[in-house]
C-alpha positions as CSV (number, residue, x, y, z in Angstrom):
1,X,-7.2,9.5,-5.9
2,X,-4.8,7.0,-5.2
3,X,-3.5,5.6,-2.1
4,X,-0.3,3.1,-1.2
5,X,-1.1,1.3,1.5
6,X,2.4,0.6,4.5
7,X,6.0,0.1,3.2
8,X,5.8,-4.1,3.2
9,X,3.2,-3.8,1.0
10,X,4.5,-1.3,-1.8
11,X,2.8,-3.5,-5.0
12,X,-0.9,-3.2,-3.0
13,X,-2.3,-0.2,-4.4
14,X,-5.5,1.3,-3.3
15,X,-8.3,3.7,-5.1
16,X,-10.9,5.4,-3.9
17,X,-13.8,5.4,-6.6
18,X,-15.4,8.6,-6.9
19,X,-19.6,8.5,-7.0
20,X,-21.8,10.1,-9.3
21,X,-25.3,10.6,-7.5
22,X,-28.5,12.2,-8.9
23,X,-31.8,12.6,-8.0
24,X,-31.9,9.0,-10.1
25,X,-29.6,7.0,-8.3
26,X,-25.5,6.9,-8.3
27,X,-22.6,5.0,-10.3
28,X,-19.0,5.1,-9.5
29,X,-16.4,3.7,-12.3
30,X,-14.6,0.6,-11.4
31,X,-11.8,0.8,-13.3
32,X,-10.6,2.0,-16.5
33,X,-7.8,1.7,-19.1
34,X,-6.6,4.8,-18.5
35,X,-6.3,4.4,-14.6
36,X,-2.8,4.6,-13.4
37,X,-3.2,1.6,-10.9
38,X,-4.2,-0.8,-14.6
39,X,-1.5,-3.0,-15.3
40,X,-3.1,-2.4,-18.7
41,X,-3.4,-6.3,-19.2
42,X,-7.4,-8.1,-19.3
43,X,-8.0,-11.5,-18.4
44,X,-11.5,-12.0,-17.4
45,X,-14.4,-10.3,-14.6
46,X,-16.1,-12.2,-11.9
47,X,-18.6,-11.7,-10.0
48,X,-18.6,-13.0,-6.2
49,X,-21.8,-13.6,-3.9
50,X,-20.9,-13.9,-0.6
51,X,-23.1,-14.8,2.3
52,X,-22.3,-12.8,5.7
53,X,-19.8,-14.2,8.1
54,X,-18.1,-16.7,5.2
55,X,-14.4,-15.9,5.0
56,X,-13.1,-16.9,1.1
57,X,-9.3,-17.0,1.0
58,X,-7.0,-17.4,2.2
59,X,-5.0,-17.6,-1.7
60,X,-2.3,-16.2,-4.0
61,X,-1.4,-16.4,-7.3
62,X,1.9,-17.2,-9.3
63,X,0.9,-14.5,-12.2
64,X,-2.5,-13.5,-12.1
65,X,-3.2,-9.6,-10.7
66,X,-6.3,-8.9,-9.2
67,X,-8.6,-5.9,-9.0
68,X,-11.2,-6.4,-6.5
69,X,-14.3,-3.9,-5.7
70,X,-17.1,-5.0,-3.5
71,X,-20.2,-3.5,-5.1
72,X,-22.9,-4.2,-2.5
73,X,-23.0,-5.1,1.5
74,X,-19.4,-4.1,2.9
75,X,-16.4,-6.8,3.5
76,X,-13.2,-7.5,5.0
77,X,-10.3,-7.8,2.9
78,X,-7.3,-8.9,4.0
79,X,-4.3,-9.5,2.3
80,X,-0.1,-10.8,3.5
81,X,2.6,-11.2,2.1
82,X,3.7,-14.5,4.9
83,X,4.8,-12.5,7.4
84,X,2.3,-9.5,7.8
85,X,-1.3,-9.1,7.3
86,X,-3.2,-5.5,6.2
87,X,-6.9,-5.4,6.9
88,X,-9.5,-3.2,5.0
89,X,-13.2,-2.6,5.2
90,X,-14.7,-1.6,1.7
91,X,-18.0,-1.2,0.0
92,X,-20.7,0.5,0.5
93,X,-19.4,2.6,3.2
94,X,-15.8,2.4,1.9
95,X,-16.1,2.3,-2.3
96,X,-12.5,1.4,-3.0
97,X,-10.8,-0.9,-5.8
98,X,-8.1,-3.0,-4.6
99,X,-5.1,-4.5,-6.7
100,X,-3.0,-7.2,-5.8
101,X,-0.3,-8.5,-7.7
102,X,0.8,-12.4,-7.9
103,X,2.7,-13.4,-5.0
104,X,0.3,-11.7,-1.9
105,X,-2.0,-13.8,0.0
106,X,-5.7,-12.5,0.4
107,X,-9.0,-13.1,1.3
108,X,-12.0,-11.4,2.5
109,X,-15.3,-12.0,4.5
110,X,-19.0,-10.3,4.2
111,X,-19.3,-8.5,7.0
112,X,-23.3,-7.8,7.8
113,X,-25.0,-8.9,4.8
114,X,-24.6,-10.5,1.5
115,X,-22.2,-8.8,-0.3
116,X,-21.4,-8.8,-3.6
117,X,-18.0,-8.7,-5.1
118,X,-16.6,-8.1,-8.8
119,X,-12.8,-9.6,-9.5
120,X,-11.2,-8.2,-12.6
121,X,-8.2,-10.1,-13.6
122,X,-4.9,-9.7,-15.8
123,X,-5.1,-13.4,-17.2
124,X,-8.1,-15.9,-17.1
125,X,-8.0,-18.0,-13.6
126,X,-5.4,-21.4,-13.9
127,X,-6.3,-23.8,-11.0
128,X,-2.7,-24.6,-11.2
129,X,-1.5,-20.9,-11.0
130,X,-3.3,-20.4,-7.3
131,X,-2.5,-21.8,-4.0
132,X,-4.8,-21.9,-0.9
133,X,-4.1,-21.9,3.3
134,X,-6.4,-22.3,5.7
135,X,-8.5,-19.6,6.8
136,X,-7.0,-19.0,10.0
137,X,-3.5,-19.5,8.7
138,X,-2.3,-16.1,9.8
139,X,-4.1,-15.7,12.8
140,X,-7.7,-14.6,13.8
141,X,-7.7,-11.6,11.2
142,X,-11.3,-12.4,10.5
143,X,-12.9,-10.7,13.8
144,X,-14.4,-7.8,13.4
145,X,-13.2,-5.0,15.5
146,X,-15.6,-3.1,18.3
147,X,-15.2,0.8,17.8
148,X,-12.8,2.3,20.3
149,X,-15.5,4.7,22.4
């Protein structure tokens, strides 16, 4: 199933990964070739450890496209195009892939434990094709949110 997220960000798309549990454990595909959110292009996979409360971002890129799942612990995600941000919890209580194409500024933080994150790229990462802001640069988007009671 795929979702869009709001009307400023049309490019973002969003899917929910499906699991496969057993009595032997579980596995949910990533992404695939045949997806309709694949670009169909493959530049390289990495693989992100991230220590709770760090915030990595914020960044965009001139022509890369990323895919980004977080495998294990949970994270925010946030991404903006300048004027707007869009938040998202995901992993393992929210098992979603996320792709965003060059020009969108994002980031993400683990939230209560390492997490572990895998990036699957259109192009292999250029230094010169990124450019980074300060964490803060769009406000305090990093707090995490009490429940509404």
């Amino acid at each position: 199933m795929k979702m869009n997220i709001a009307a400023e960000f049309k490019k973002i798309k969003v899917k929910k990964l499906k699991i496969h549990a057993d009595q032997r454990g579980y596995l949910f595909e990533g992404l695939r070739k045949d997806d309709a959110i694949f670009g169909g292009k493959y530049g390289q996979t990495l693989i992100s450890v991230v220590y709770p409360g760090v915030v990595k971002g914020w960044h965009k890129h001139k022509r890369q496209t990323d895919y980004t799942m977080c495998i294990k612990g949970n994270i925010l995600y946030g991404i903006g195009d300048g004027k707007k941000t869009k938040t998202f919890v995901m992993g393992e209580k929210n098992l979603i892939l996320i792709k965003v194409p060059p020009g969108f500024w994002h980031g993400y933080m683990a939230i209560d434990k390492e997490a572990i994150i895998v990036h699957v790229m259109d192009i292999t990462y250029d230094p010169d094709d990124t450019e980074a802001k300060d964490i803060n640069a769009f406000g305090d988007v990093w707090k995490i949110k009490k429940r509404k009671k």
